[in-house]
N, C-alpha and C positions, 0 to 999 in steps of 0.2 A: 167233069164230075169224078172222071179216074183220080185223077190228079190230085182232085182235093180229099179224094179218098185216102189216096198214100201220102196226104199231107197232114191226113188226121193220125194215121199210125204213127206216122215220124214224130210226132207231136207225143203222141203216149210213149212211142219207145225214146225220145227224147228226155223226158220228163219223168220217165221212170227210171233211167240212167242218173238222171238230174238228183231224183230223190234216194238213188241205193249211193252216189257220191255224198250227199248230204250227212246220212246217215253213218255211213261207214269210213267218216274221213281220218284218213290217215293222221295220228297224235304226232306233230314234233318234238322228240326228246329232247330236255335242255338242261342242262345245270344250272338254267338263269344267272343269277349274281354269285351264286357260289363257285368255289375253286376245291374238288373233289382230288388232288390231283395225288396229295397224300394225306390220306384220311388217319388220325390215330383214334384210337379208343383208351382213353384211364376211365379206370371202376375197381368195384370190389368181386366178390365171386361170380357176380349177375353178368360182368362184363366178362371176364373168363370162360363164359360157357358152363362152370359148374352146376352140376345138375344130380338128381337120385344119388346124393351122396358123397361126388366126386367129384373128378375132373380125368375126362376119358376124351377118348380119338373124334367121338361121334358129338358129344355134347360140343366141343368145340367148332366143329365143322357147324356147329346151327349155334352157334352164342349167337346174341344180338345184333354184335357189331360185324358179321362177320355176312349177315344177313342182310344188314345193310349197307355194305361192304357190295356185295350181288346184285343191287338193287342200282346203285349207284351208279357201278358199272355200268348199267342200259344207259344212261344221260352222258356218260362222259368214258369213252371204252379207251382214252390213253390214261388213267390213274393207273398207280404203280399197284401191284399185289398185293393182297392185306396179309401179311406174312404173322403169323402168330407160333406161339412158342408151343408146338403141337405135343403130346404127349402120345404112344402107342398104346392102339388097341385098346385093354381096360382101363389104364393109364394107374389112377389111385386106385380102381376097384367102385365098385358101383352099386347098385340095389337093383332088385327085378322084383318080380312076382310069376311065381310055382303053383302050382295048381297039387296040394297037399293032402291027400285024406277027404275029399270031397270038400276042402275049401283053398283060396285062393290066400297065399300068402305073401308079407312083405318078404324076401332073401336081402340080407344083409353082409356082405365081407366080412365072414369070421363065424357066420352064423354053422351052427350045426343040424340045419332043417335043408332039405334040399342041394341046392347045387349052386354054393355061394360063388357070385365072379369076384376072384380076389385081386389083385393089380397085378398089375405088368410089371413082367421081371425088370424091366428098363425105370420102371417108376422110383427103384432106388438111386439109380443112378441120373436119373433128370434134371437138367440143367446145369451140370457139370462142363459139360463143352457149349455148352449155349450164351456162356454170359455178352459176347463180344456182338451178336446179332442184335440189329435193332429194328425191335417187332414194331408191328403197326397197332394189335394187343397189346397195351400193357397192363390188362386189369389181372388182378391179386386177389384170389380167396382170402378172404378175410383182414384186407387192408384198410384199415380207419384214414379219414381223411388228418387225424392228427398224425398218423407214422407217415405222411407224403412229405410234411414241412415240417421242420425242426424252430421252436422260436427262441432256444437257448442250450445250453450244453448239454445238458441231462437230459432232454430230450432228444438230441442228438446219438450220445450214447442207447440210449435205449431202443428209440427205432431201428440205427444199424442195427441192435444186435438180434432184434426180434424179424427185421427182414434178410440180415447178411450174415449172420452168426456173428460169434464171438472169437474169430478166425485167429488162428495162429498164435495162440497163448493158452501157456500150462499145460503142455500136452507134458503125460498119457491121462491124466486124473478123467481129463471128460472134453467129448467132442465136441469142440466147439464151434468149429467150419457148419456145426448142423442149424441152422436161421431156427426161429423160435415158430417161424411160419414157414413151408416148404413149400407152400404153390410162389414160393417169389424167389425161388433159387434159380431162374432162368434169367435174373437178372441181375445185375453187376452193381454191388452197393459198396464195394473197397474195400477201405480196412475202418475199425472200429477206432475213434477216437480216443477211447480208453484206455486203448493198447498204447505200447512202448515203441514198436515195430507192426504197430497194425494198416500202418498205409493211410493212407486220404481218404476221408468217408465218401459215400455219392449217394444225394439224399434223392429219392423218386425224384420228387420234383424237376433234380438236373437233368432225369431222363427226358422231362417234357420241355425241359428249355432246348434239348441235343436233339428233340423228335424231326425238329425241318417240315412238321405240319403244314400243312396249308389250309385242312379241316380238322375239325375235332368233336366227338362225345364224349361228355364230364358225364359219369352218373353213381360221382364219388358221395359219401356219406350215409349209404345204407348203415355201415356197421358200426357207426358212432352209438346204435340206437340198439340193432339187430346181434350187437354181439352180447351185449349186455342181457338183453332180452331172452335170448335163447341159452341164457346159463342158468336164469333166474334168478339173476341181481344178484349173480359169483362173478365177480371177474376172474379175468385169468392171469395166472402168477406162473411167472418163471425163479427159478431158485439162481441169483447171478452171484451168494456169497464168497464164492471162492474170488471171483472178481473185485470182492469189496464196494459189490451196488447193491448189496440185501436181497430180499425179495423184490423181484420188480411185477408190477400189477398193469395188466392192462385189460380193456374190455368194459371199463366203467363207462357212464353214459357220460359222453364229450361237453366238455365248457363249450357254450354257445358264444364266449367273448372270443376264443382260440378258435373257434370253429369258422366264423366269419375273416378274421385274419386268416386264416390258413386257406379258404377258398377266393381270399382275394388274390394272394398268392398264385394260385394255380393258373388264374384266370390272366393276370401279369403275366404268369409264363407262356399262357398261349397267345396273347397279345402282341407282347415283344416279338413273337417273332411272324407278326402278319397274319395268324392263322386265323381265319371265321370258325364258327362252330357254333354248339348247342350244348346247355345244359339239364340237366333233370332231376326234380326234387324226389324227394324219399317217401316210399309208398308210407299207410300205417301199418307196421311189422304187426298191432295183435290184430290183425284180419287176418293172417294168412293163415291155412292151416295148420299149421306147426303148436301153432296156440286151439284151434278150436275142433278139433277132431275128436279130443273127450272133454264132455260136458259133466259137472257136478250130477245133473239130472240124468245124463246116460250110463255113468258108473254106477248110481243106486241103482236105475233099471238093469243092466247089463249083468250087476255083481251082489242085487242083492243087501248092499249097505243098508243100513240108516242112516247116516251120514258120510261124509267126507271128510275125512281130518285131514287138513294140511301144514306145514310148518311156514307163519309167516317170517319176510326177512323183513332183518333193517337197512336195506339198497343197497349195503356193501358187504353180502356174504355173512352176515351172522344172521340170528336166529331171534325174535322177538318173543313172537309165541306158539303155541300148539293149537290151534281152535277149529269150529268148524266151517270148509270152503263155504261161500256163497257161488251166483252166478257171475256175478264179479273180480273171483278170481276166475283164471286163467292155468289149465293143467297141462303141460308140454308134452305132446309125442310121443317125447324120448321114456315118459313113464310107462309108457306101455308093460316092460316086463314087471316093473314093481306091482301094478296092480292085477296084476296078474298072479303075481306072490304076496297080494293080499294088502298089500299097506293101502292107507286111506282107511282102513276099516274101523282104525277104535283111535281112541286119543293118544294109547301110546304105540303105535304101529303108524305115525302121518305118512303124506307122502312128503320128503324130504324137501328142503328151500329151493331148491335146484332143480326141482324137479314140477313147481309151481311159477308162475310171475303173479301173486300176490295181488291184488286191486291198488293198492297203493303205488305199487313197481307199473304195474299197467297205467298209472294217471303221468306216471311219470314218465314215461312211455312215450305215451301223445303229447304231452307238453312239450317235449323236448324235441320231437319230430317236429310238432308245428314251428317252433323258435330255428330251427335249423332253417325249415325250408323257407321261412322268412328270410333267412340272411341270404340262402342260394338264389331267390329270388331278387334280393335288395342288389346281389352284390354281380347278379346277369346283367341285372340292368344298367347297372354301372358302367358296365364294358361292351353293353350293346347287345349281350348276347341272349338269343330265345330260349326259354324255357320251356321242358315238354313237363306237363304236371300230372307226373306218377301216383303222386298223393290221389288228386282228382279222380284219376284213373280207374285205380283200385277200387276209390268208395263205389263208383257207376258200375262196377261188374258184380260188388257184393254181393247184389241179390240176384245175378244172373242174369245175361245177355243171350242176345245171338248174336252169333257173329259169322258170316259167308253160311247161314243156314248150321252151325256148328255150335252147340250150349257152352257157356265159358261161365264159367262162378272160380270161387276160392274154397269148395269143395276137396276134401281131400278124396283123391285118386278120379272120383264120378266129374270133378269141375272142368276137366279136359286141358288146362294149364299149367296145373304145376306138378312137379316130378315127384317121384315117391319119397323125398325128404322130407316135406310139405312146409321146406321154404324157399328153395328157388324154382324156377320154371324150367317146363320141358319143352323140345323143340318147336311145339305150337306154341307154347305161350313167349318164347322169344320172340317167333316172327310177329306174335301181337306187339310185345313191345319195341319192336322194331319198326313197326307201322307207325308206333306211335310217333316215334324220332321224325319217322320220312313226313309227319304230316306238317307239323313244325317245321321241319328244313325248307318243304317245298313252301308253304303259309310266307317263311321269311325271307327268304332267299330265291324266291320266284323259280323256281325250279320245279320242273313235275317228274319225281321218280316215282316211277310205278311202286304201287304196295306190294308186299308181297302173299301170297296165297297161302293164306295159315291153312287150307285143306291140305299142301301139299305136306306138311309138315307134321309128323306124328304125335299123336299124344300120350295118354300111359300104352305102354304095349301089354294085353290082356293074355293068358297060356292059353 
Protein backbone atom coordinates (compact mmCIF):
# COMPACT_ATOMS: atom_id res chain seq x y z
CA UNK A 1 0.00 0.00 0.00
CA UNK A 2 3.22 2.33 0.80
CA UNK A 3 4.41 1.53 -2.44
CA UNK A 4 1.63 2.11 -4.38
CA UNK A 5 1.26 5.28 -2.52
CA UNK A 6 4.78 6.69 -3.77
CA UNK A 7 3.78 5.18 -6.97
CA UNK A 8 0.80 7.38 -7.24
CA UNK A 9 3.00 10.57 -6.42
CA UNK A 10 5.77 9.54 -8.88
CA UNK A 11 2.99 9.28 -11.35
CA UNK A 12 1.60 13.13 -10.54
CA UNK A 13 5.14 14.27 -10.15
CA UNK A 14 5.87 12.43 -13.34
CA UNK A 15 3.21 13.84 -15.33
CA UNK A 16 3.36 17.15 -14.12
CA UNK A 17 7.08 17.22 -15.25
CA UNK A 18 5.57 15.44 -18.39
CA UNK A 19 3.01 18.42 -18.91
CA UNK A 20 5.49 21.80 -17.79
CA UNK A 21 8.01 19.83 -20.86
CA UNK A 22 5.00 19.91 -23.00
CA UNK A 23 4.26 23.21 -22.51
CA UNK A 24 7.36 24.92 -22.25
CA UNK A 25 9.19 23.21 -24.96
CA UNK A 26 12.14 24.64 -26.05
CA UNK A 27 11.52 26.33 -30.09
CA UNK A 28 14.45 25.11 -32.48
CA UNK A 29 15.80 28.09 -34.24
CA UNK A 30 16.13 27.60 -38.03
CA UNK A 31 16.81 29.47 -41.09
CA UNK A 32 14.86 26.51 -42.83
CA UNK A 33 15.65 26.86 -46.65
CA UNK A 34 16.91 30.33 -46.46
CA UNK A 35 20.57 31.40 -46.64
CA UNK A 36 20.77 34.77 -44.20
CA UNK A 37 24.40 34.65 -44.42
CA UNK A 38 24.59 38.15 -46.29
CA UNK A 39 21.44 39.74 -46.08
CA UNK A 40 21.23 43.36 -48.20
CA UNK A 41 18.34 45.74 -48.09
CA UNK A 42 17.54 48.32 -51.43
CA UNK A 43 14.59 50.81 -50.89
CA UNK A 44 13.82 54.27 -50.65
CA UNK A 45 13.66 56.41 -47.44
CA UNK A 46 11.62 53.64 -45.53
CA UNK A 47 14.58 51.35 -46.12
CA UNK A 48 17.17 54.12 -44.79
CA UNK A 49 15.66 54.45 -41.54
CA UNK A 50 14.53 58.08 -42.36
CA UNK A 51 12.11 59.22 -40.02
CA UNK A 52 10.56 62.86 -38.32
CA UNK A 53 12.23 64.46 -41.00
CA UNK A 54 15.47 62.99 -41.48
CA UNK A 55 17.93 60.67 -41.30
CA UNK A 56 19.74 60.46 -37.80
CA UNK A 57 22.09 58.02 -35.73
CA UNK A 58 18.85 56.52 -33.89
CA UNK A 59 16.35 56.18 -36.78
CA UNK A 60 18.87 54.18 -38.50
CA UNK A 61 19.70 51.86 -35.67
CA UNK A 62 15.71 50.93 -35.84
CA UNK A 63 15.08 51.03 -39.88
CA UNK A 64 13.38 48.07 -40.90
CA UNK A 65 15.97 46.09 -42.22
CA UNK A 66 18.28 46.70 -39.75
CA UNK A 67 15.62 45.23 -37.36
CA UNK A 68 15.32 42.50 -39.18
CA UNK A 69 18.79 42.19 -39.55
CA UNK A 70 18.49 41.38 -35.31
CA UNK A 71 15.84 39.10 -35.78
CA UNK A 72 17.63 37.04 -38.08
CA UNK A 73 20.60 36.77 -36.34
CA UNK A 74 18.60 34.43 -33.48
CA UNK A 75 18.12 31.70 -36.54
CA UNK A 76 21.55 31.90 -38.09
CA UNK A 77 24.35 33.86 -35.50
CA UNK A 78 27.30 33.23 -38.26
CA UNK A 79 25.61 36.05 -40.90
CA UNK A 80 28.04 38.71 -41.46
CA UNK A 81 27.01 42.36 -39.88
CA UNK A 82 24.48 44.56 -41.42
CA UNK A 83 26.79 47.32 -41.86
CA UNK A 84 24.87 50.53 -42.97
CA UNK A 85 26.13 53.88 -43.84
CA UNK A 86 25.44 55.35 -40.37
CA UNK A 87 25.34 59.04 -39.97
CA UNK A 88 26.15 60.92 -36.45
CA UNK A 89 23.99 61.81 -33.69
CA UNK A 90 21.30 64.20 -35.44
CA UNK A 91 22.67 63.27 -38.55
CA UNK A 92 20.32 65.74 -41.36
CA UNK A 93 18.49 67.24 -38.28
CA UNK A 94 15.17 65.88 -37.18
CA UNK A 95 11.64 67.10 -35.59
CA UNK A 96 10.58 66.74 -31.97
CA UNK A 97 7.81 68.01 -30.02
CA UNK A 98 8.14 70.91 -27.02
CA UNK A 99 5.71 71.52 -24.73
CA UNK A 100 5.23 75.50 -25.62
CA UNK A 101 2.98 78.04 -23.83
CA UNK A 102 0.62 75.26 -22.48
CA UNK A 103 0.63 73.28 -25.76
CA UNK A 104 2.55 70.74 -27.41
CA UNK A 105 4.45 71.52 -30.40
CA UNK A 106 5.77 70.17 -33.80
CA UNK A 107 10.05 71.65 -33.66
CA UNK A 108 11.22 71.65 -36.79
CA UNK A 109 15.24 72.29 -38.17
CA UNK A 110 15.24 75.85 -38.63
CA UNK A 111 12.27 76.55 -36.71
CA UNK A 112 12.33 79.62 -34.41
CA UNK A 113 9.93 78.13 -31.60
CA UNK A 114 11.64 76.18 -29.05
CA UNK A 115 14.92 74.30 -29.24
CA UNK A 116 15.23 73.10 -33.05
CA UNK A 117 17.72 69.78 -33.26
CA UNK A 118 19.64 71.00 -36.32
CA UNK A 119 22.04 68.32 -38.04
CA UNK A 120 25.27 67.25 -37.30
CA UNK A 121 28.21 69.19 -38.14
CA UNK A 122 29.52 65.84 -39.80
CA UNK A 123 26.13 65.87 -41.87
CA UNK A 124 28.00 68.15 -44.50
CA UNK A 125 30.63 66.33 -44.83
CA UNK A 126 28.88 62.65 -45.07
CA UNK A 127 29.75 60.20 -47.22
CA UNK A 128 32.88 61.71 -48.53
CA UNK A 129 35.21 58.98 -47.23
CA UNK A 130 32.44 56.33 -47.49
CA UNK A 131 31.98 55.59 -51.04
CA UNK A 132 34.44 52.47 -51.20
CA UNK A 133 32.41 50.52 -48.12
CA UNK A 134 29.98 48.08 -49.27
CA UNK A 135 26.95 48.38 -47.02
CA UNK A 136 24.48 45.84 -46.43
CA UNK A 137 21.75 49.14 -46.50
CA UNK A 138 21.63 50.35 -49.58
CA UNK A 139 18.21 52.05 -49.34
CA UNK A 140 18.24 56.00 -50.58
CA UNK A 141 15.88 58.75 -49.38
CA UNK A 142 14.02 59.45 -52.01
CA UNK A 143 15.25 57.04 -54.71
CA UNK A 144 12.64 56.15 -57.57
CA UNK A 145 12.83 52.79 -58.83
CA UNK A 146 13.42 54.53 -62.33
CA UNK A 147 17.04 56.27 -61.14
CA UNK A 148 18.09 52.25 -60.02
CA UNK A 149 18.08 51.30 -63.91
CA UNK A 150 18.89 53.35 -66.83
CA UNK A 151 17.04 52.01 -70.07
CA UNK A 152 18.85 54.54 -72.44
CA UNK A 153 21.35 57.53 -72.34
CA UNK A 154 19.30 60.33 -71.02
CA UNK A 155 18.35 58.52 -68.45
CA UNK A 156 21.64 57.58 -67.79
CA UNK A 157 22.85 61.10 -67.71
CA UNK A 158 20.26 62.11 -65.53
CA UNK A 159 20.16 59.54 -62.66
CA UNK A 160 24.01 59.87 -62.30
CA UNK A 161 23.58 63.33 -61.90
CA UNK A 162 20.63 63.40 -59.47
CA UNK A 163 22.45 60.46 -57.39
CA UNK A 164 26.27 61.27 -58.18
CA UNK A 165 26.38 64.82 -59.06
CA UNK A 166 27.62 66.39 -61.97
CA UNK A 167 31.19 65.91 -60.71
CA UNK A 168 34.17 67.59 -62.09
CA UNK A 169 32.94 69.96 -64.73
CA UNK A 170 32.93 73.87 -65.02
CA UNK A 171 34.08 74.53 -61.89
CA UNK A 172 33.92 77.51 -60.02
CA UNK A 173 30.43 78.64 -61.89
CA UNK A 174 28.47 75.87 -59.45
CA UNK A 175 29.21 72.78 -57.47
CA UNK A 176 28.73 70.11 -59.03
CA UNK A 177 30.27 67.07 -57.07
CA UNK A 178 26.77 68.20 -54.87
CA UNK A 179 24.15 64.77 -56.05
CA UNK A 180 20.79 66.28 -56.77
CA UNK A 181 19.97 63.84 -53.79
CA UNK A 182 22.34 63.81 -50.74
CA UNK A 183 21.08 60.78 -48.67
CA UNK A 184 23.05 58.83 -51.78
CA UNK A 185 26.35 60.43 -51.38
CA UNK A 186 27.61 57.34 -49.40
CA UNK A 187 27.58 55.75 -52.50
CA UNK A 188 29.92 55.44 -55.43
CA UNK A 189 28.01 56.33 -58.77
CA UNK A 190 31.42 57.42 -60.98
CA UNK A 191 31.57 59.91 -63.30
CA UNK A 192 28.63 61.18 -65.29
CA UNK A 193 28.45 60.15 -68.93
CA UNK A 194 27.99 63.57 -70.06
CA UNK A 195 31.11 64.65 -69.10
CA UNK A 196 34.28 64.73 -71.24
CA UNK A 197 36.56 63.47 -68.26
CA UNK A 198 33.71 62.34 -65.92
CA UNK A 199 34.67 58.69 -65.61
CA UNK A 200 32.59 55.39 -65.95
CA UNK A 201 29.04 55.90 -64.67
CA UNK A 202 27.97 53.12 -61.79
CA UNK A 203 24.16 52.86 -62.06
CA UNK A 204 22.48 51.47 -58.35
CA UNK A 205 21.71 48.54 -59.91
CA UNK A 206 25.68 47.51 -60.36
CA UNK A 207 25.66 48.03 -56.61
CA UNK A 208 23.29 44.97 -56.27
CA UNK A 209 24.91 43.00 -58.99
CA UNK A 210 28.62 43.76 -56.68
CA UNK A 211 26.30 43.07 -53.24
CA UNK A 212 27.46 38.92 -52.99
CA UNK A 213 23.91 38.75 -51.39
CA UNK A 214 22.74 35.64 -50.51
CA UNK A 215 19.37 37.23 -49.12
CA UNK A 216 17.62 40.20 -50.08
CA UNK A 217 14.53 42.92 -49.22
CA UNK A 218 13.26 44.91 -52.29
CA UNK A 219 10.76 47.49 -51.06
CA UNK A 220 11.79 49.79 -54.05
CA UNK A 221 8.92 51.93 -55.68
CA UNK A 222 7.42 53.81 -52.90
CA UNK A 223 8.50 57.17 -54.54
CA UNK A 224 7.55 56.52 -58.05
CA UNK A 225 4.04 57.37 -56.51
CA UNK A 226 5.10 59.13 -52.99
CA UNK A 227 7.31 61.75 -54.62
CA UNK A 228 4.86 63.13 -56.73
CA UNK A 229 2.28 62.90 -54.23
CA UNK A 230 3.93 64.83 -51.55
CA UNK A 231 4.70 67.89 -53.86
CA UNK A 232 1.25 68.02 -55.20
CA UNK A 233 1.59 67.07 -58.70
CA UNK A 234 5.14 69.66 -58.84
CA UNK A 235 7.78 67.54 -59.73
CA UNK A 236 11.02 68.49 -59.07
CA UNK A 237 13.30 70.28 -61.42
CA UNK A 238 16.90 70.68 -61.31
CA UNK A 239 18.38 73.57 -63.50
CA UNK A 240 21.24 71.36 -65.57
CA UNK A 241 21.59 74.33 -68.42
CA UNK A 242 24.89 75.28 -68.16
CA UNK A 243 25.31 71.47 -68.93
CA UNK A 244 23.25 71.78 -71.90
CA UNK A 245 20.42 69.19 -70.58
CA UNK A 246 17.83 72.16 -69.76
CA UNK A 247 15.61 71.78 -66.99
CA UNK A 248 15.61 68.33 -65.87
CA UNK A 249 12.25 66.98 -64.03
CA UNK A 250 11.86 64.40 -61.96
CA UNK A 251 9.26 63.30 -59.26
CA UNK A 252 6.38 62.67 -61.86
CA UNK A 253 4.37 59.71 -61.34
CA UNK A 254 6.47 56.58 -63.08
CA UNK A 255 5.55 54.90 -66.57
CA UNK A 256 4.14 51.43 -65.37
CA UNK A 257 5.63 50.09 -68.96
CA UNK A 258 9.40 51.25 -67.45
CA UNK A 259 8.38 50.60 -64.11
CA UNK A 260 7.91 46.64 -64.74
CA UNK A 261 11.27 46.55 -66.83
CA UNK A 262 13.09 48.09 -64.37
CA UNK A 263 11.88 45.80 -61.55
CA UNK A 264 12.54 43.02 -63.59
CA UNK A 265 15.93 44.18 -63.74
CA UNK A 266 16.53 44.36 -60.25
CA UNK A 267 15.21 41.18 -59.65
CA UNK A 268 17.83 39.66 -62.50
CA UNK A 269 20.26 41.23 -60.52
CA UNK A 270 19.53 39.41 -57.31
CA UNK A 271 18.97 36.14 -59.18
CA UNK A 272 22.18 36.08 -61.05
CA UNK A 273 23.88 36.01 -58.54
CA UNK A 274 22.03 33.04 -56.13
CA UNK A 275 20.44 35.38 -53.86
CA UNK A 276 16.82 34.30 -52.20
CA UNK A 277 14.79 37.01 -50.85
CA UNK A 278 11.41 38.97 -50.73
CA UNK A 279 9.76 41.62 -52.18
CA UNK A 280 7.04 44.19 -51.05
CA UNK A 281 4.54 46.17 -52.81
CA UNK A 282 3.73 49.86 -52.18
CA UNK A 283 1.47 50.95 -49.45
CA UNK A 284 -1.55 53.64 -50.72
CA UNK A 285 0.43 57.01 -50.04
CA UNK A 286 -3.19 59.17 -49.47
CA UNK A 287 -3.78 57.08 -46.35
CA UNK A 288 -1.00 58.06 -44.53
CA UNK A 289 -1.12 61.16 -42.55
CA UNK A 290 0.75 63.49 -44.52
CA UNK A 291 -2.41 63.78 -46.53
CA UNK A 292 -5.15 63.55 -43.83
CA UNK A 293 -4.23 65.52 -40.81
CA UNK A 294 -6.24 68.54 -42.14
CA UNK A 295 -9.57 67.91 -43.25
CA UNK A 296 -11.78 70.49 -45.61
CA UNK A 297 -14.40 69.94 -42.57
CA UNK A 298 -11.60 70.72 -39.76
CA UNK A 299 -10.24 74.01 -41.35
CA UNK A 300 -13.83 75.47 -41.51
CA UNK A 301 -14.26 74.36 -37.83
CA UNK A 302 -10.80 75.06 -36.55
CA UNK A 303 -10.47 78.55 -38.66
CA UNK A 304 -13.63 79.68 -39.01
CA UNK A 305 -13.98 79.63 -43.07
CA UNK A 306 -16.95 79.29 -45.20
CA UNK A 307 -15.08 77.51 -47.44
CA UNK A 308 -11.97 76.18 -48.67
CA UNK A 309 -10.30 77.50 -51.79
CA UNK A 310 -7.82 75.55 -53.25
CA UNK A 311 -5.69 75.75 -56.46
CA UNK A 312 -6.56 72.74 -58.70
CA UNK A 313 -3.49 71.31 -60.83
CA UNK A 314 -3.18 69.94 -64.19
CA UNK A 315 -0.72 66.68 -62.83
CA UNK A 316 2.26 68.31 -64.03
CA UNK A 317 2.77 71.47 -61.90
CA UNK A 318 0.36 74.13 -63.51
CA UNK A 319 -2.53 75.43 -62.34
CA UNK A 320 -6.14 74.62 -63.85
CA UNK A 321 -8.30 76.39 -61.60
CA UNK A 322 -9.17 78.27 -58.26
CA UNK A 323 -12.41 76.69 -56.81
CA UNK A 324 -13.82 75.33 -53.72
CA UNK A 325 -11.90 72.01 -51.91
CA UNK A 326 -14.30 69.18 -51.47
CA UNK A 327 -13.79 66.03 -49.27
CA UNK A 328 -12.14 64.61 -52.06
CA UNK A 329 -9.33 66.63 -52.11
CA UNK A 330 -6.57 66.04 -50.05
CA UNK A 331 -4.61 69.17 -48.11
CA UNK A 332 -0.82 68.32 -47.30
CA UNK A 333 0.77 68.90 -43.77
CA UNK A 334 3.28 71.00 -45.13
CA UNK A 335 0.15 73.72 -45.34
CA UNK A 336 0.11 74.04 -41.94
CA UNK A 337 1.87 77.67 -41.85
CA UNK A 338 -0.26 78.92 -44.94
CA UNK A 339 -3.38 78.38 -43.17
CA UNK A 340 -2.35 79.63 -40.39
CA UNK A 341 -1.60 83.02 -42.50
CA UNK A 342 -4.99 82.65 -43.64
CA UNK A 343 -4.97 81.18 -47.25
CA UNK A 344 -7.95 78.76 -48.17
CA UNK A 345 -9.96 81.53 -47.02
CA UNK A 346 -11.59 83.44 -50.05
CA UNK A 347 -10.97 82.67 -53.77
CA UNK A 348 -8.37 84.84 -54.15
CA UNK A 349 -6.09 83.85 -51.13
CA UNK A 350 -6.31 79.56 -52.23
CA UNK A 351 -4.10 77.34 -50.78
CA UNK A 352 -1.49 76.92 -53.47
CA UNK A 353 -1.16 73.62 -56.11
CA UNK A 354 1.58 72.26 -54.02
CA UNK A 355 0.28 72.58 -51.15
CA UNK A 356 -3.14 70.34 -52.12
CA UNK A 357 -3.19 66.61 -54.09
CA UNK A 358 -6.40 67.71 -55.88
CA UNK A 359 -9.07 64.54 -56.26
CA UNK A 360 -8.10 63.99 -59.52
CA UNK A 361 -4.05 63.82 -58.53
CA UNK A 362 -5.41 61.48 -55.66
CA UNK A 363 -7.28 59.03 -58.55
CA UNK A 364 -4.16 59.10 -59.97
CA UNK A 365 -2.52 58.25 -57.11
CA UNK A 366 -4.34 54.82 -56.57
CA UNK A 367 -4.32 53.97 -60.14
CA UNK A 368 -0.97 54.04 -60.48
CA UNK A 369 -0.04 52.43 -57.16
CA UNK A 370 -2.38 49.53 -57.94
CA UNK A 371 -0.59 49.08 -61.75
CA UNK A 372 2.76 49.11 -60.07
CA UNK A 373 2.10 46.63 -57.49
CA UNK A 374 0.52 44.46 -60.13
CA UNK A 375 3.84 44.49 -62.00
CA UNK A 376 5.82 43.87 -58.37
CA UNK A 377 3.68 41.17 -57.96
CA UNK A 378 3.63 39.84 -61.70
CA UNK A 379 7.21 40.09 -61.93
CA UNK A 380 8.01 38.31 -57.86
CA UNK A 381 6.47 35.67 -59.32
CA UNK A 382 8.43 35.30 -62.18
CA UNK A 383 11.52 34.81 -60.32
CA UNK A 384 9.96 32.91 -57.47
CA UNK A 385 10.13 35.39 -55.10
CA UNK A 386 7.40 36.18 -52.02
CA UNK A 387 5.78 39.16 -51.66
CA UNK A 388 4.98 40.91 -48.35
CA UNK A 389 1.72 43.13 -49.35
CA UNK A 390 2.15 46.47 -47.76
CA UNK A 391 -0.70 47.90 -49.81
CA UNK A 392 -2.77 45.13 -47.81
CA UNK A 393 -1.31 46.05 -44.77
CA UNK A 394 -1.94 49.53 -44.60
CA UNK A 395 -5.72 49.21 -45.68
CA UNK A 396 -6.23 46.54 -42.29
CA UNK A 397 -4.59 49.20 -39.75
CA UNK A 398 -6.70 52.12 -41.29
CA UNK A 399 -9.26 51.99 -39.10
CA UNK A 400 -7.12 50.90 -36.10
CA UNK A 401 -5.60 47.82 -34.69
CA UNK A 402 -4.06 46.39 -31.72
CA UNK A 403 -1.17 45.10 -31.81
CA UNK A 404 1.02 43.19 -28.57
CA UNK A 405 -2.09 45.22 -26.46
CA UNK A 406 -0.58 48.56 -28.20
CA UNK A 407 -3.29 50.96 -30.79
CA UNK A 408 -1.62 51.35 -34.30
CA UNK A 409 -3.89 53.44 -36.92
CA UNK A 410 -2.32 56.18 -39.56
CA UNK A 411 -3.37 58.85 -37.07
CA UNK A 412 -1.10 61.46 -37.05
CA UNK A 413 1.08 61.64 -33.94
CA UNK A 414 -2.02 59.69 -31.38
CA UNK A 415 -1.63 56.28 -34.34
CA UNK A 416 1.63 55.20 -32.44
CA UNK A 417 3.47 54.40 -36.01
CA UNK A 418 4.45 57.10 -37.80
CA UNK A 419 6.94 59.75 -37.04
CA UNK A 420 6.19 63.42 -36.81
CA UNK A 421 6.53 63.86 -40.74
CA UNK A 422 3.55 62.02 -41.11
CA UNK A 423 4.96 60.03 -43.87
CA UNK A 424 7.36 57.61 -42.84
CA UNK A 425 7.35 55.54 -39.66
CA UNK A 426 8.90 55.67 -36.24
CA UNK A 427 10.81 53.03 -34.65
CA UNK A 428 7.56 51.15 -33.63
CA UNK A 429 6.17 51.24 -36.67
CA UNK A 430 9.44 49.79 -38.37
CA UNK A 431 9.63 46.87 -36.21
CA UNK A 432 5.65 46.46 -37.41
CA UNK A 433 6.92 46.41 -40.82
CA UNK A 434 9.63 44.39 -40.06
CA UNK A 435 7.33 41.66 -38.79
CA UNK A 436 5.67 41.97 -41.55
CA UNK A 437 8.98 40.92 -43.87
CA UNK A 438 9.84 38.05 -40.95
CA UNK A 439 6.25 36.59 -41.51
CA UNK A 440 6.72 36.01 -45.23
CA UNK A 441 10.22 34.96 -45.03
CA UNK A 442 9.37 32.37 -42.42
CA UNK A 443 5.54 31.35 -44.45
CA UNK A 444 8.40 30.75 -47.54
CA UNK A 445 11.33 29.83 -46.48
CA UNK A 446 10.34 27.54 -43.63
CA UNK A 447 12.25 29.42 -41.20
CA UNK A 448 10.97 30.69 -37.79
CA UNK A 449 12.58 34.04 -36.92
CA UNK A 450 11.07 35.37 -33.97
CA UNK A 451 9.13 38.64 -34.46
CA UNK A 452 10.22 41.32 -33.04
CA UNK A 453 8.66 43.15 -29.88
CA UNK A 454 7.23 46.47 -31.18
CA UNK A 455 6.58 47.32 -27.20
CA UNK A 456 10.26 47.39 -27.02
CA UNK A 457 10.50 50.00 -29.58
CA UNK A 458 9.36 53.69 -29.19
CA UNK A 459 6.85 55.60 -30.71
CA UNK A 460 6.34 59.61 -30.77
CA UNK A 461 8.38 60.69 -27.77
CA UNK A 462 5.74 63.04 -25.67
CA UNK A 463 7.65 66.35 -23.42
Amino acid sequence: MKNSHYLFIATIIAGSVSCRKTEFAEVERTNGEADFTHYIAVGNSLTQGYQDGGVFEEGQENSYPAIIARQMNLVQNDMDDFEQPMLNANGSGYMHLEYINGEIEVISPGDTLGTPTEEDASWADWGTSMKSIKYNNLGISGITLMQCVALNDEEMIVNNGILGGFSLQIPPFIDYEVPGNPFARFMDFGGNPHMLIGGTPIQYIDHIRNSEATFFTSWLGDNDVLGYATSGGIPTEIDGTLLGLGVIQYGNLSDPVAFRQKYDSVLTAFSSIGAQGVCATIPDVTVIPYFNTFTVAGIKEDYGYADVWIEEGDGNGGVVQTRVATDEDLILLTASDDIEAGAGSSETNPLTNGRVLDKNEVIACQNRTIEFNNAIKASAASFGYPVVDMYDFLDRIKPGIMLEGIGISPEYIGGGAFSLDGVHLNPRGYAIAANEFIKVINEHYGSNIPLAQIGSYRGVIFP
